[in-house]
C-alpha positions as CSV (number, residue, x, y, z in Angstrom):
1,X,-117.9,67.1,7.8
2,X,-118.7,65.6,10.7
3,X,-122.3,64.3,10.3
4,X,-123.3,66.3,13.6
5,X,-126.3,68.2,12.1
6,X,-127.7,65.1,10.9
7,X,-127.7,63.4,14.2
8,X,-128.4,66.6,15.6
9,X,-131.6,67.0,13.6
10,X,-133.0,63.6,14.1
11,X,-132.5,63.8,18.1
12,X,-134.5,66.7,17.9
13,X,-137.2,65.4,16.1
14,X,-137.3,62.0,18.0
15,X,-137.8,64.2,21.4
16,X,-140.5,66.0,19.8
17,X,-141.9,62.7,18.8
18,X,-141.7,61.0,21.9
19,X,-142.7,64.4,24.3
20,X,-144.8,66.3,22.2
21,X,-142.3,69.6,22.5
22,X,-139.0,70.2,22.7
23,X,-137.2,73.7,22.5
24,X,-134.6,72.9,20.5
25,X,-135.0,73.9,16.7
26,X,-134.1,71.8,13.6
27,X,-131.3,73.3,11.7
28,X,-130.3,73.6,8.0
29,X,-126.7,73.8,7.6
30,X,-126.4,77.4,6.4
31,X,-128.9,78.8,9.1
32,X,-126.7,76.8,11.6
33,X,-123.6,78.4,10.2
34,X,-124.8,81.6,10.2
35,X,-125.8,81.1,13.6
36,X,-122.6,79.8,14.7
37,X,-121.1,83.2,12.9
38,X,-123.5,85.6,15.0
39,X,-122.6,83.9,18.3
40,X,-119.3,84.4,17.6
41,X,-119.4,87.9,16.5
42,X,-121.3,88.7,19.4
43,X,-119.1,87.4,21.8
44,X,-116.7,89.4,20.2
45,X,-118.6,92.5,20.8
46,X,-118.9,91.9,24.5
47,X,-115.1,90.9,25.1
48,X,-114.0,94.3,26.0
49,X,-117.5,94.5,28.8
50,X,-116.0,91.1,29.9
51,X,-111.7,92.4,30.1
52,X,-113.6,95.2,32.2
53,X,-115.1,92.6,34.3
54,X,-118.6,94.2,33.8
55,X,-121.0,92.6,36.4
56,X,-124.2,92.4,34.4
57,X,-122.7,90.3,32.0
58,X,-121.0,87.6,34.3
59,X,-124.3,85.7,34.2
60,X,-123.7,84.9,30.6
61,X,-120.5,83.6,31.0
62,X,-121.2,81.9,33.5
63,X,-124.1,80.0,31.7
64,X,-121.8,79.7,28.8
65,X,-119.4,77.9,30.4
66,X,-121.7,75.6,32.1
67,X,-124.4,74.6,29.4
68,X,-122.3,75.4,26.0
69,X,-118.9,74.4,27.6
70,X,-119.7,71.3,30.5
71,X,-123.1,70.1,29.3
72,X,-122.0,69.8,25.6
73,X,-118.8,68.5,26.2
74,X,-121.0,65.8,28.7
75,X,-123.4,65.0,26.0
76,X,-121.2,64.3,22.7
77,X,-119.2,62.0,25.2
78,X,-122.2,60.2,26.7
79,X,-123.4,59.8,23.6
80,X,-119.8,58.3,22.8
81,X,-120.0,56.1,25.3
82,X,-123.5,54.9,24.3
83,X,-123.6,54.9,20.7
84,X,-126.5,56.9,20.6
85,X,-128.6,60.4,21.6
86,X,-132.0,59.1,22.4
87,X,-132.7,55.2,22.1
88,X,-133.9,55.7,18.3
89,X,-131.2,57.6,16.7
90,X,-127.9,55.5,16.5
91,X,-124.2,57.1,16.2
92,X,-121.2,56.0,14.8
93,X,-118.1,55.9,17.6
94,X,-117.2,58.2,18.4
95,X,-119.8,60.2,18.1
96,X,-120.0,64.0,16.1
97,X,-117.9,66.7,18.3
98,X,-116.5,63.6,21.0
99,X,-113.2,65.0,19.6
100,X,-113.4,68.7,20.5
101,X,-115.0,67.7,24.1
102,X,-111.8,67.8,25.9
103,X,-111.2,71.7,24.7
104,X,-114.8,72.7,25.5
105,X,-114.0,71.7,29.2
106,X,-110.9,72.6,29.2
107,X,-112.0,76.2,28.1
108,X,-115.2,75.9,30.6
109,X,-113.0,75.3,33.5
110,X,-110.5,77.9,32.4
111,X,-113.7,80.6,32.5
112,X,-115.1,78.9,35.4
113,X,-111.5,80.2,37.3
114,X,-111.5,82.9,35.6
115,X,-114.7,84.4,36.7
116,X,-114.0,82.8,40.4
117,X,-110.9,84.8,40.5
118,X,-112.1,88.4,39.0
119,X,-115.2,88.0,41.3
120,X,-116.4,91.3,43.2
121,X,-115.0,92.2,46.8
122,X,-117.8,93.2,49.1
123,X,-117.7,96.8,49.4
124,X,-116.7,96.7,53.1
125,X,-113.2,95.1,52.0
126,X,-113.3,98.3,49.2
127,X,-113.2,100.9,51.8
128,X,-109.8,103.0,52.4
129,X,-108.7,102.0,56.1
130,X,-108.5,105.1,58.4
131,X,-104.9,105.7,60.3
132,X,-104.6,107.4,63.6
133,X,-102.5,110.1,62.7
């Protein structure tokens, strides 16, 4: 609905274009949706890992909530602010996803704390102190 695949597409093809790769893939809608809908379910599988605060999977989060949460939030604003993605592909103002921006950092920051917060002691501040009796 809001013509973000379309401009999403064509940036991807114009870094291609002007770099000769780029990692990103080219979406139809329903394999983007689909996508979307894994993601999601998967995340969903791992909340109860994350409630326990499991350490291997911090890492993740912590990447989430920098490149899905900050970075994306960053981009659909710059590109806001510019009226474009890459010098070739033009956006209308504001641009696709400039309106849900603000939640994805606000939810970033909120995980950011979150895992700052539930971080792991070093085991010498774990140990039982010992009383003269």
């Amino acid at each position: 609905m809001t013509g973000f695949l379309p401009v999403y597409n064509a940036t991807v093809r114009a870094l291609r274009a002007q770099l000769g790769f780029w990692p990103m893939p080219v979406f139809e809608f329903k394999v983007w949706l689909a996508g979307l809908l894994v993601l999601v379910a998967v995340l969903a599988v791992l909340s109860p890992f994350a409630f326990r605060n499991a350490p291997w999977l911090r890492p993740i989060f912590y990447f989430a909530a920098v490149v899905i949460g900050l970075l994306n939030a960053a981009g659909h604003t710059l590109a806001t602010i510019l009226g474009h993605t890459v010098s070739t592909v033009l956006v209308a103002r504001p641009a696709p996803g400039f309106y849900s921006s603000p939640l994805l950092v606000i939810a970033a920051l909120y995980a950011l704390r979150q895992l700052w917060l539930t971080r792991r002691r070093p085991l010498r501040d774990l140990r039982v102190p010992r009383h003269a009796a």
